[in-house]
LUMNUDREN-427662 format. One record per residue: residue in three letters; residue number from 0; x, y, z of N, C-alpha, C in turn. Coordinates in steps of 0.02 Angstrom, whole numbers. Atoms other than C-alpha are relative to their C-alpha. Layout:
BEGIN
PT;ala;NUM;X;Y;Z;X;Y;Z;X;Y;Z
...
***
This chain:
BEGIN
PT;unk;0;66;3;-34;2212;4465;-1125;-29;70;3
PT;unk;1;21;-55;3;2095;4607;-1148;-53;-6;76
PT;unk;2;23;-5;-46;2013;4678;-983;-72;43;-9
PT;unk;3;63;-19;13;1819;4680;-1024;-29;52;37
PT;unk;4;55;-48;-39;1762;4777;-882;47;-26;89
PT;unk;5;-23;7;-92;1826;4800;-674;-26;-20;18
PT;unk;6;49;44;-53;1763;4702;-537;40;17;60
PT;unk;7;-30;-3;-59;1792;4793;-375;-59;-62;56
PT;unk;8;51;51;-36;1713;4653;-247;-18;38;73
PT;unk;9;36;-38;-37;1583;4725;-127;45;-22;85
PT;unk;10;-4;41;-71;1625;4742;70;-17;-68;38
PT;unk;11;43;72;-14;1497;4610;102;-24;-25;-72
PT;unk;12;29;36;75;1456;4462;-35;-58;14;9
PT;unk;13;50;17;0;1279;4436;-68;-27;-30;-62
PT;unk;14;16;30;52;1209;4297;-161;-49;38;-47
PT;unk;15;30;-37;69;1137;4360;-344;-22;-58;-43
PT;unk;16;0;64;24;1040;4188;-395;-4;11;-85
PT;unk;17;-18;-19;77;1013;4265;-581;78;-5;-30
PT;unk;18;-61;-16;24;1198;4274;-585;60;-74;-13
PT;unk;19;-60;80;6;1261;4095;-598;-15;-49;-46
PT;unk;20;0;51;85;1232;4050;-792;-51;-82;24
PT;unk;21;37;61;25;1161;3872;-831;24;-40;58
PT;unk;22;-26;73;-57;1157;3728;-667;-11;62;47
PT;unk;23;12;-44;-44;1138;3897;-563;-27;-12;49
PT;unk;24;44;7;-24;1000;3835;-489;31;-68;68
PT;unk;25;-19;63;-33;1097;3669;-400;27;11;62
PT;unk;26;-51;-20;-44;1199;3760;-288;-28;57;25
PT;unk;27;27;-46;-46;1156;3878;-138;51;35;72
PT;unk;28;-37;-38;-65;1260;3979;-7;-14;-28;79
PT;unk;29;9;-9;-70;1183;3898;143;-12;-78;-1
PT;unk;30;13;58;-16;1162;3713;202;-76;-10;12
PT;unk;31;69;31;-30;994;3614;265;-47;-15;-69
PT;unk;32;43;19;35;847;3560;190;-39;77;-41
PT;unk;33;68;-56;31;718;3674;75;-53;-38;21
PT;unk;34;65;16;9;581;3562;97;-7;-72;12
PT;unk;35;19;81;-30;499;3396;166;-8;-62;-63
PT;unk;36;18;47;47;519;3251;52;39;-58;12
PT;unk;37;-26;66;-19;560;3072;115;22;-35;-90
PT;unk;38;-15;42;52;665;2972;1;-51;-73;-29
PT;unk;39;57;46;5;580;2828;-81;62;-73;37
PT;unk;40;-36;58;-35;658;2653;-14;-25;-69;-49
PT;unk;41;11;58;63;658;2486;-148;34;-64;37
PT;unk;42;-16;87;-39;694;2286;-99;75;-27;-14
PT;unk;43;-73;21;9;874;2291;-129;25;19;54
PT;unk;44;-36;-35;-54;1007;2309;0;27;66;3
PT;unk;45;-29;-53;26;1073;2440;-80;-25;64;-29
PT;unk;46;60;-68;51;969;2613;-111;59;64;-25
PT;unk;47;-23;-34;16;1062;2721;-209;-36;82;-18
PT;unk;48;38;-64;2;1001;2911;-220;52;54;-53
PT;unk;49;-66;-25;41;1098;2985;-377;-31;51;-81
PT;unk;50;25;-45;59;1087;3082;-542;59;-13;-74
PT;unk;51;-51;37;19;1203;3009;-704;52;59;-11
PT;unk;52;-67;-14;19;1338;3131;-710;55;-37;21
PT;unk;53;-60;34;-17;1507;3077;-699;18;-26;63
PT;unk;54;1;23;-71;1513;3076;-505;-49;-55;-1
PT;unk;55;73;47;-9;1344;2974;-520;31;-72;-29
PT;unk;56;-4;71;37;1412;2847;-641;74;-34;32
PT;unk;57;-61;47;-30;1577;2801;-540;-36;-52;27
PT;unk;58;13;34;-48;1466;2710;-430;-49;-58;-28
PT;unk;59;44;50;18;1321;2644;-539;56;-63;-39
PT;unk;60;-35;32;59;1478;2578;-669;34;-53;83
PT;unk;61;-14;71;-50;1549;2482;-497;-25;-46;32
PT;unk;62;43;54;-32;1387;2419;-426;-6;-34;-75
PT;unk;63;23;68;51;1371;2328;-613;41;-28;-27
PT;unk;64;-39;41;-9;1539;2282;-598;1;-52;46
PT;unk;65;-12;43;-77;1532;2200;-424;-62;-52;-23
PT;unk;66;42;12;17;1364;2138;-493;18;-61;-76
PT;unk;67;-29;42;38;1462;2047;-647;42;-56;26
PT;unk;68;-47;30;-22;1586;1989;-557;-55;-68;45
PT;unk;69;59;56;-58;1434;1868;-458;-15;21;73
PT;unk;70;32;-4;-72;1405;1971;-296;-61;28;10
PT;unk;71;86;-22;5;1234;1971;-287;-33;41;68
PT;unk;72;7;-11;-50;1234;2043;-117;9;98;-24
PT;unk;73;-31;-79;18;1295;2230;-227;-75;-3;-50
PT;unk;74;67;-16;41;1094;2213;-297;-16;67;30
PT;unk;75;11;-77;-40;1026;2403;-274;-57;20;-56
PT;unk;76;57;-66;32;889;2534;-308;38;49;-14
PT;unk;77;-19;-59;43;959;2673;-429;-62;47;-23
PT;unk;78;56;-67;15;836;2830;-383;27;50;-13
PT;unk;79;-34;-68;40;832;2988;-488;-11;38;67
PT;unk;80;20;-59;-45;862;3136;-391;23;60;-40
PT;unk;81;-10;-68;72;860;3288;-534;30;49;45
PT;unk;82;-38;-52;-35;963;3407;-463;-11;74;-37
PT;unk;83;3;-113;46;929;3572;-580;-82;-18;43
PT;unk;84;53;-34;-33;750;3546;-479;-1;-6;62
PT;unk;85;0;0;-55;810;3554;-314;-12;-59;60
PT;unk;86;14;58;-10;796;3375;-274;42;-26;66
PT;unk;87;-44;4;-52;944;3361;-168;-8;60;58
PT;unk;88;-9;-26;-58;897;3486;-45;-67;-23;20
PT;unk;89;47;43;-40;736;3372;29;33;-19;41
PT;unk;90;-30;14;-63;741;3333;184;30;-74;13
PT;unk;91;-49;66;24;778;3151;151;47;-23;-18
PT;unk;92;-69;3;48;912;3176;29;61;40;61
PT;unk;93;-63;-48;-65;1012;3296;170;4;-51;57
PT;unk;94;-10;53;-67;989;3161;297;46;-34;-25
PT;unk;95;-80;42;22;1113;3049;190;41;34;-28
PT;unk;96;-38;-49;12;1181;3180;142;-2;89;-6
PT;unk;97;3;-58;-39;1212;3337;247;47;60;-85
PT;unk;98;-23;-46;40;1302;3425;93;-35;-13;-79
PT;unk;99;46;-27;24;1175;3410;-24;18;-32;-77
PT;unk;100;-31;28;59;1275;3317;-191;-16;-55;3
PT;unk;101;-8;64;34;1252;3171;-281;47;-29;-15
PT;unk;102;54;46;-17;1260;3026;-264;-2;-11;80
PT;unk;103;11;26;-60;1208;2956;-107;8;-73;30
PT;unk;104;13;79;-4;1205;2779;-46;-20;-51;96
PT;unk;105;-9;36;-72;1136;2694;106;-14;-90;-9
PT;unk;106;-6;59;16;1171;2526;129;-34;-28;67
PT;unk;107;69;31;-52;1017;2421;231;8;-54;3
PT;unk;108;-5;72;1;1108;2278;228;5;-45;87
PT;unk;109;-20;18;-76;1154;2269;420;-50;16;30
PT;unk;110;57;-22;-19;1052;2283;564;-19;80;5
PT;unk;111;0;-72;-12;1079;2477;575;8;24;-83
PT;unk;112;-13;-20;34;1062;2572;415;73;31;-7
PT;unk;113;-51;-66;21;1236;2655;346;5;35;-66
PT;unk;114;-12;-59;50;1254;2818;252;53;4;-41
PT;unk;115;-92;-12;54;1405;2834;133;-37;65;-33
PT;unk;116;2;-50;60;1425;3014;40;55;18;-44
PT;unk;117;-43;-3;26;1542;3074;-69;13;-63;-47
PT;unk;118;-11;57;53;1572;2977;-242;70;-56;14
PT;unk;119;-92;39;-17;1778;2920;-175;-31;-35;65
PT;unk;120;-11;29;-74;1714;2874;-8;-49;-61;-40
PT;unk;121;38;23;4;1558;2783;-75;47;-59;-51
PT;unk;122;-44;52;53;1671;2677;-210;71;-37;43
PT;unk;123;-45;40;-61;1824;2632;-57;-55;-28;36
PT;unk;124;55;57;-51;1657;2565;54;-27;-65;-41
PT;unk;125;60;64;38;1582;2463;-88;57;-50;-1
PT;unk;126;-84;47;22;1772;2394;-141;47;-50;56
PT;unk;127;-35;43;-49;1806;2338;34;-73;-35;34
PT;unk;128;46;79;-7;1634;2267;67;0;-48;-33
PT;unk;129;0;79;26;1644;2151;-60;64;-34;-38
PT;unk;130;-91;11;17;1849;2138;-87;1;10;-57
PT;unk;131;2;2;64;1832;2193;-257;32;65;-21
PT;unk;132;-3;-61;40;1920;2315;-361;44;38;42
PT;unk;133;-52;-29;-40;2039;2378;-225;52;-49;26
PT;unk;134;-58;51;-10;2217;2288;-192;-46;-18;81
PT;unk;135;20;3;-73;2197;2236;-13;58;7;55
PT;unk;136;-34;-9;-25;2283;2256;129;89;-9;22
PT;unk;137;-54;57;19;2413;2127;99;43;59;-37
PT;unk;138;-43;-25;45;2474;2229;-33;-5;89;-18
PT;unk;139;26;-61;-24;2490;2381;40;62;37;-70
PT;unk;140;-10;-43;54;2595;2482;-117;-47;-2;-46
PT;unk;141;57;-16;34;2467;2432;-233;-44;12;39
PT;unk;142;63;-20;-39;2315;2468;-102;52;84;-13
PT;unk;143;-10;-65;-18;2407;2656;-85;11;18;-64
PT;unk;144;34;-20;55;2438;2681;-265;-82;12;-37
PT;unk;145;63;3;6;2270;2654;-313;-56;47;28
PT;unk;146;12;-36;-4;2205;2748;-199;31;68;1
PT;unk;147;-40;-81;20;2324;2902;-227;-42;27;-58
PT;unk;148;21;-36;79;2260;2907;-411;-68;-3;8
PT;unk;149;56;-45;-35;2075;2901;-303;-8;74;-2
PT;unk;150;-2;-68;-22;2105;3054;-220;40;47;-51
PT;unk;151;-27;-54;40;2206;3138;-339;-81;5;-64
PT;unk;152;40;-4;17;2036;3107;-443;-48;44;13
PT;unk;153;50;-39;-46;1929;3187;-303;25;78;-4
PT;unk;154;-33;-66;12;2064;3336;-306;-5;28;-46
PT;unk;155;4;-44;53;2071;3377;-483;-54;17;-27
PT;unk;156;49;-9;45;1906;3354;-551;-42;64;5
PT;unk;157;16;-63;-7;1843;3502;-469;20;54;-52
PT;unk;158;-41;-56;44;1962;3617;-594;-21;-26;-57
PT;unk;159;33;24;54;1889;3507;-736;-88;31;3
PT;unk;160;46;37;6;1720;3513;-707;-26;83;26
PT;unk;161;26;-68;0;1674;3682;-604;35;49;-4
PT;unk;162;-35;-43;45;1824;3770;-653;-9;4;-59
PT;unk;163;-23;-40;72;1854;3774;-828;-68;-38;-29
PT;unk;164;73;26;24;1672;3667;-890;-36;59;12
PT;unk;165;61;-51;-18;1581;3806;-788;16;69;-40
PT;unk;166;-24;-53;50;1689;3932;-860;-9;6;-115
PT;unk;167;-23;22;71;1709;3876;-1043;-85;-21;-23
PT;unk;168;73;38;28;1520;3793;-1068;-46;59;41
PT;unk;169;63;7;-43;1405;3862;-923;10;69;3
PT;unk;170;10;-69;-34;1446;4046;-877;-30;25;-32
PT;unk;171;43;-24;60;1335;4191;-947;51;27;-30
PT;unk;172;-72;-39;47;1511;4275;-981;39;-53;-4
PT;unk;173;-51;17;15;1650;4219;-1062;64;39;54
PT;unk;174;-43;-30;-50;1791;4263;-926;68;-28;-43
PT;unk;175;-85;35;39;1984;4240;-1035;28;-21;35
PT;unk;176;-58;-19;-32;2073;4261;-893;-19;-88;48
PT;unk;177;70;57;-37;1941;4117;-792;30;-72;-74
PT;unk;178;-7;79;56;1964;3997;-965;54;-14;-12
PT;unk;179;-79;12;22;2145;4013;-979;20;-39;51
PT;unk;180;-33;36;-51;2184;3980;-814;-28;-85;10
PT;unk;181;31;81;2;2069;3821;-796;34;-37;-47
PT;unk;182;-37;36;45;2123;3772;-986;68;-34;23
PT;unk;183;-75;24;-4;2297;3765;-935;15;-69;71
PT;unk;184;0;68;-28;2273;3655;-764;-25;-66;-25
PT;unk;185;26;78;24;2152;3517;-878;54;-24;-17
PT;unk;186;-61;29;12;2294;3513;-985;60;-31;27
PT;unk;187;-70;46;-39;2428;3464;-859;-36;-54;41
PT;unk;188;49;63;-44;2298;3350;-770;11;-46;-47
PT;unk;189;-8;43;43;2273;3272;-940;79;-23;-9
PT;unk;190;-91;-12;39;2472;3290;-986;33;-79;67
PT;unk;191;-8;57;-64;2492;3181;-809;-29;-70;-8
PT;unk;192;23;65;11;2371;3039;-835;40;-32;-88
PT;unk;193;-50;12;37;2470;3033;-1001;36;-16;-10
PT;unk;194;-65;28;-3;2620;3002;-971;8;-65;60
PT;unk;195;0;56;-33;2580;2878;-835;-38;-42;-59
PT;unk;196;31;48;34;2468;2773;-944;33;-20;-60
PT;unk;197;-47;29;32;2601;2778;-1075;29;-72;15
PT;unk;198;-40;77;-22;2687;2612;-967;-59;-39;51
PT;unk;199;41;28;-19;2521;2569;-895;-60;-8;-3
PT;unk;200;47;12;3;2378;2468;-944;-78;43;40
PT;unk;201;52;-36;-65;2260;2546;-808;27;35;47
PT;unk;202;-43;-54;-43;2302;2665;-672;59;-13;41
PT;unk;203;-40;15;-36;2390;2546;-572;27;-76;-27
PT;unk;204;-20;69;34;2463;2427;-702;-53;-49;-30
PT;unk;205;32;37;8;2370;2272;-753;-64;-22;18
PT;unk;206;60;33;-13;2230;2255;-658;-53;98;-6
PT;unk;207;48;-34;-2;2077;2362;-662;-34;31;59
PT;unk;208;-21;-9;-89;2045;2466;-496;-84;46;-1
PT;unk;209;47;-78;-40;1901;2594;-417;64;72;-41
PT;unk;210;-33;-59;21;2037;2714;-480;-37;7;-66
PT;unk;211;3;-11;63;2009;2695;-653;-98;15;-4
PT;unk;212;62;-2;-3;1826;2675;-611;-14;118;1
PT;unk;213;15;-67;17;1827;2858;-553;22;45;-31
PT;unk;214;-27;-45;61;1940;2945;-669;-40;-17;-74
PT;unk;215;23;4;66;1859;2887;-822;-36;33;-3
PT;unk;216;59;-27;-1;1688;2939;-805;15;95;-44
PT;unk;217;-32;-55;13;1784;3113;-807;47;22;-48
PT;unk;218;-37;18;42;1925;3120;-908;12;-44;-48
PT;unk;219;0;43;25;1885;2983;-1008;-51;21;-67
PT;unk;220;28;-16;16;1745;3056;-1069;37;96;-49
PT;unk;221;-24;-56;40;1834;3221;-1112;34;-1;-54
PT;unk;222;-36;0;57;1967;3157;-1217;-31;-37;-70
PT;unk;223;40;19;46;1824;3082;-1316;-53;48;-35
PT;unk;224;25;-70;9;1768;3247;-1344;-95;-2;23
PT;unk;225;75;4;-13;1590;3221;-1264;-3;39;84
PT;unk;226;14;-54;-57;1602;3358;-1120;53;62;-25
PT;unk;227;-7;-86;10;1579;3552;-1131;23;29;-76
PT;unk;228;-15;-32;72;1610;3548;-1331;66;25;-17
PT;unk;229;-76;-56;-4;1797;3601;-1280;54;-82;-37
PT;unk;230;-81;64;40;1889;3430;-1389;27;41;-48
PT;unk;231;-41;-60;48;1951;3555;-1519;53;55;55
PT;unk;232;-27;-58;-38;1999;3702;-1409;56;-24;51
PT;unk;233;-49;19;-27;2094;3578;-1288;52;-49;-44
PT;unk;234;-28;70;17;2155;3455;-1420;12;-60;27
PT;unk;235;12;78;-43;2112;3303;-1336;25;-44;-34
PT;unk;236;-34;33;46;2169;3214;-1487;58;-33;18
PT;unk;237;-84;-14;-9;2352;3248;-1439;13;-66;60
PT;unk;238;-27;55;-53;2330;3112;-1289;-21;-45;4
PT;unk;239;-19;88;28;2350;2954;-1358;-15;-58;57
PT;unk;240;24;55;-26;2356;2850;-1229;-49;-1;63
PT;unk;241;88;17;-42;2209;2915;-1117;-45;-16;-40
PT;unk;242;24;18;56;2124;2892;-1271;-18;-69;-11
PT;unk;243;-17;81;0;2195;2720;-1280;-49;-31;55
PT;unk;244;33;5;-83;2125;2678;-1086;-62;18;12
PT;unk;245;54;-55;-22;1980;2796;-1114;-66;-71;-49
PT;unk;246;28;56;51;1901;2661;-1275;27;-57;33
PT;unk;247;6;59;-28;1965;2516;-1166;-37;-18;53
PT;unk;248;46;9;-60;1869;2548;-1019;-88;-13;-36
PT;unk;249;102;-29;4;1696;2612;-1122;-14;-77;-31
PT;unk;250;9;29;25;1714;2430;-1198;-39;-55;42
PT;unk;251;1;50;-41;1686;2331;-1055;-97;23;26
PT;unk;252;50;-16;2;1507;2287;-1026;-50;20;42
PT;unk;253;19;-47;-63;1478;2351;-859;5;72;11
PT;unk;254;5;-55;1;1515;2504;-908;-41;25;-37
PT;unk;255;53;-21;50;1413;2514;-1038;-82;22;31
PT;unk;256;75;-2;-40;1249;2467;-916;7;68;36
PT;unk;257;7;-38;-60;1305;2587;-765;11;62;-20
PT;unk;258;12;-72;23;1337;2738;-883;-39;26;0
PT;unk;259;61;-23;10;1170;2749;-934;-56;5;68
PT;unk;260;61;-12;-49;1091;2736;-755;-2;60;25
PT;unk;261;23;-67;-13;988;2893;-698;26;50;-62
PT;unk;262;-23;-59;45;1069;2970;-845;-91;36;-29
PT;unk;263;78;-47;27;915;3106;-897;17;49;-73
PT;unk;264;-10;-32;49;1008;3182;-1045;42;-31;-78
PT;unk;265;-18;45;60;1071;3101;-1229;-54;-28;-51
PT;unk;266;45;33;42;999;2979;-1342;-51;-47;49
PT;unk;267;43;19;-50;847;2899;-1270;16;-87;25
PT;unk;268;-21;65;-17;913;2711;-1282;57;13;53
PT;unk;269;-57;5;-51;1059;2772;-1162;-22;42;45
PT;unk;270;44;-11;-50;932;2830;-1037;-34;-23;47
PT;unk;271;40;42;-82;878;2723;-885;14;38;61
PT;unk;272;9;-40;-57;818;2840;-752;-10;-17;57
PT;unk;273;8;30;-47;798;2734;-630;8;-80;-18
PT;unk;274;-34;56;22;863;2564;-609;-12;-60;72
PT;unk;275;23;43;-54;800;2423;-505;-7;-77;12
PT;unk;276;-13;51;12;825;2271;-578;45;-13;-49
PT;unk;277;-26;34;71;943;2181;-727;-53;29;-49
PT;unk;278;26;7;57;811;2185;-829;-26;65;-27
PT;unk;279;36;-90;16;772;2378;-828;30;-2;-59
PT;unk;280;-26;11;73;908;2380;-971;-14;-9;-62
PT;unk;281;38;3;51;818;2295;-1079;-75;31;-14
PT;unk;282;72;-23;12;632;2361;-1051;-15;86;39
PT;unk;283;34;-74;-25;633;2539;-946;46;51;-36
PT;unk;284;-46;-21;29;770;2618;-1047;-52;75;-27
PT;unk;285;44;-51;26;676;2811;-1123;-37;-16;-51
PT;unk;286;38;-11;74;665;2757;-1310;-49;-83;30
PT;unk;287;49;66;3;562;2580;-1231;-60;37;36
PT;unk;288;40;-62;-62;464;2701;-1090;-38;43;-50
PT;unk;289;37;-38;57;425;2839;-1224;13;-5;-74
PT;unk;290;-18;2;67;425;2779;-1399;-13;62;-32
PT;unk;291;3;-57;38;454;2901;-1532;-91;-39;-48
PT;unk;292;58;10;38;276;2912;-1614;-5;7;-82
***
């Protein structure tokens, strides 16, 4: 490792907003609102307030599971909230959510509105409102597996995503010391879901869980080499059977719909920015919205 240049770190920090490469703009040193802007509100029980990255799509890919499955009661509004323009710090968006990330979800189904934040919490509330997709109580080793490989989801993805992504794709520097170290935790993250999925269909055996829901999005997507351009550099190749798990999930056709909601970046047919009915799919999709001329 060659040592580009010293970094003694000042007595006192002070934010340097020029200094935080590409997405810079999303993230801020201080809590609250910037600015007055009521969310919008749609005729479903369910208003979702989101943006399609990976966190975003755990939730849209389970409301159009729960939604397959026949619970028509998991109908919802899927609003954009662009986050590189400061979208999430309105004062609306901080009311359901005081920390300022996507997605959001309040559910208007009762007489009292409730808030859910956080993508793990928001996917255990949906899974036990409508018994779906989480063992149940009954079967409390599978209910605690399941959610283990949750939270171990919530835990690692951070080191995926603004460790070594931010490092490796987003920074204005290249940091070795920053890409090595990240590189080497994906790899044992990946090296882990690996060798478990070797003797199991899905995260927790046979059935299909909220686990798998939120690891894919993430890791599912990586070993398919379609995040941060790093499938070479990590050899994603090499792991077979997330691979395996990773093309069995993207097959299923609820995942297919809930990938593409709020997504704002790709090909324009796998673009529905907002999502408010079934039938958006077929008619609000980008390339139906803005045809190529």
């Amino acid at each position: 490792m060659t040592d580009s240049s010293a970094y003694t770190p000042p007595a006192i920090w002070t934010w340097k907003t020029a200094n935080g490469g590409r997405f810079a703009n999303i993230n801020r040193p201080i809590a609250g609102p910037t600015h007055e802007k009521a969310l919008p509100v749609g005729r479903h029980p369910l208003q979702l307030y989101s943006q399609g990255t990976p966190n975003g799509q755990k939730v849209t890919v389970l409301l159009e599971e729960l939604l397959a499955l026949g619970h028509a009661g998991a109908e919802y509004d899927a609003w954009l909230i662009p986050i590189q323009e400061g979208a999430q710090f309105g004062s609306g968006f901080v009311e359901v959510n005081p920390n300022s990330k996507i997605p959001a979800l309040m559910d208007r189904s009762g007489p009292e509105p409730i808030r859910v934040f956080e993508s793990g919490a928001i996917l255990m509330y949906l899974a036990e409102k409508f018994g779906a997709f989480l063992p149940p109580t009954s079967e409390p080793a599978r209910r605690a597996e399941c959610l283990s490989w949750l939270f171990w989801q919530m835990g690692s993805a951070p080191f995926l995503g603004g460790g070594f992504g931010h490092f490796y794709a987003y920074a204005p520097i290249k940091i070795e010391y920053a890409i090595d170290r990240y590189a080497m935790e994906v790899k044992r993250q990946l090296d882990v879901l690996n060798r478990h999925l070797a003797t199991h269909t899905y995260l927790i055996g046979d059935e299909y869980t909220i686990a798998d829901m939120a690891i894919w999005p993430w890791y599912g997507a990586l070993v398919k080499g379609q995040t941060y351009g790093a499938g070479e550099f990590l050899q994603v190749h090499e792991y077979t059977h997330v691979v395996r798990w990773a093309d069995l999930i993207a097959q299923r056709p609820a995942v297919k719909r809930g990938r593409i909601v709020n997504r704002t970046v790709g090909q324009p047919e796998a673009q529905l920015r907002e999502r408010h009915d079934a039938s958006d799919f077929d008619t609000r999709t980008e390339d139906k919205l803005n045809p190529p001329t």
